[in-house]
C-alpha positions as CSV (number, residue, x, y, z in Angstrom):
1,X,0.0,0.0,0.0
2,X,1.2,3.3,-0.9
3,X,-0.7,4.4,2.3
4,X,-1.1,3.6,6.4
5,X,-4.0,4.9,8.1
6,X,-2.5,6.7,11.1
7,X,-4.4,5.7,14.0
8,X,-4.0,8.9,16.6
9,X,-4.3,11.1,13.9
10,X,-8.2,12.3,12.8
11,X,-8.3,13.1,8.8
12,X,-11.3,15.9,9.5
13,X,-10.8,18.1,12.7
14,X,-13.9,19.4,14.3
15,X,-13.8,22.5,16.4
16,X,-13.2,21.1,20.3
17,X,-14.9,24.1,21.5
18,X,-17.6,24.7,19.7
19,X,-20.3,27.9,20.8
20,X,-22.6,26.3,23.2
21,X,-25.0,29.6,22.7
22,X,-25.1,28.9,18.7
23,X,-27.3,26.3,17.1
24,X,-24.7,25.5,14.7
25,X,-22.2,25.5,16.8
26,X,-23.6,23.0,19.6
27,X,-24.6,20.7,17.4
28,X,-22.3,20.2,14.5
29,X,-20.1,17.9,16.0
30,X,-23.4,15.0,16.3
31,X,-24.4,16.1,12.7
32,X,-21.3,15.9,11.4
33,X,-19.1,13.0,12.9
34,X,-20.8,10.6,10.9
35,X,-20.4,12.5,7.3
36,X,-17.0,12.8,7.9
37,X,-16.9,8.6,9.1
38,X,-18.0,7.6,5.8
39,X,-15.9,10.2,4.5
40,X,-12.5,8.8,5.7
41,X,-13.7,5.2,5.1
42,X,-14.5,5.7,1.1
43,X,-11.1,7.2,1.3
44,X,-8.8,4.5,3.1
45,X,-10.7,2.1,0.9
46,X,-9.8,4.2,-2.5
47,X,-6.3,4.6,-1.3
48,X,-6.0,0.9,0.3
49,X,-5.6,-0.5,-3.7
50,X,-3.0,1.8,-4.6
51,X,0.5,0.8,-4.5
52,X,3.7,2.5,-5.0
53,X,4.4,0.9,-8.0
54,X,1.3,2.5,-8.7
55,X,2.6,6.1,-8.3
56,X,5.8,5.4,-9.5
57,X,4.6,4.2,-13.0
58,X,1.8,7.2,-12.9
59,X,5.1,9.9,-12.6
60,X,7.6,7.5,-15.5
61,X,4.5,8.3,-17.6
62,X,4.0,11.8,-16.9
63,X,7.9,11.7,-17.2
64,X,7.7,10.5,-20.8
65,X,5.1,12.5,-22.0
66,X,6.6,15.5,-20.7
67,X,9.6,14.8,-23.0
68,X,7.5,14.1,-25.7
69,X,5.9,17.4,-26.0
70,X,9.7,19.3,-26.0
């Protein structure tokens, strides 16, 4: 895999102090916690198939057709 889920590490940060006097603010951390769930799931799984091979044969080719167009 050209990618490790870091465990301690959250890829969407919510604001830890959010305005308890504000509608928004007290209750978009229950609205959004499970969007952002999904969110991070659809992405480990996209990245979870991708290798470094992957990557390095995506830039040889970029590579070459950069020097193509010269």
């Amino acid at each position: 895999q050209a990618v490790n889920v870091v465990q301690d590490k959250e890829l969407f940060g919510i604001h830890d102090n959010p305005n308890p006097a504000c509608p928004v603010g007290r209750n978009i951390q229950d609205a959004i916690e499970p969007i952002f769930s999904i969110a991070e799931l659809a992405l480990e799984k996209a990245l979870g198939v991708v290798t470094i091979e992957d990557i390095v044969k995506d830039i040889l080719e970029k590579e070459e057709l950069d020097k193509r167009s010269f």
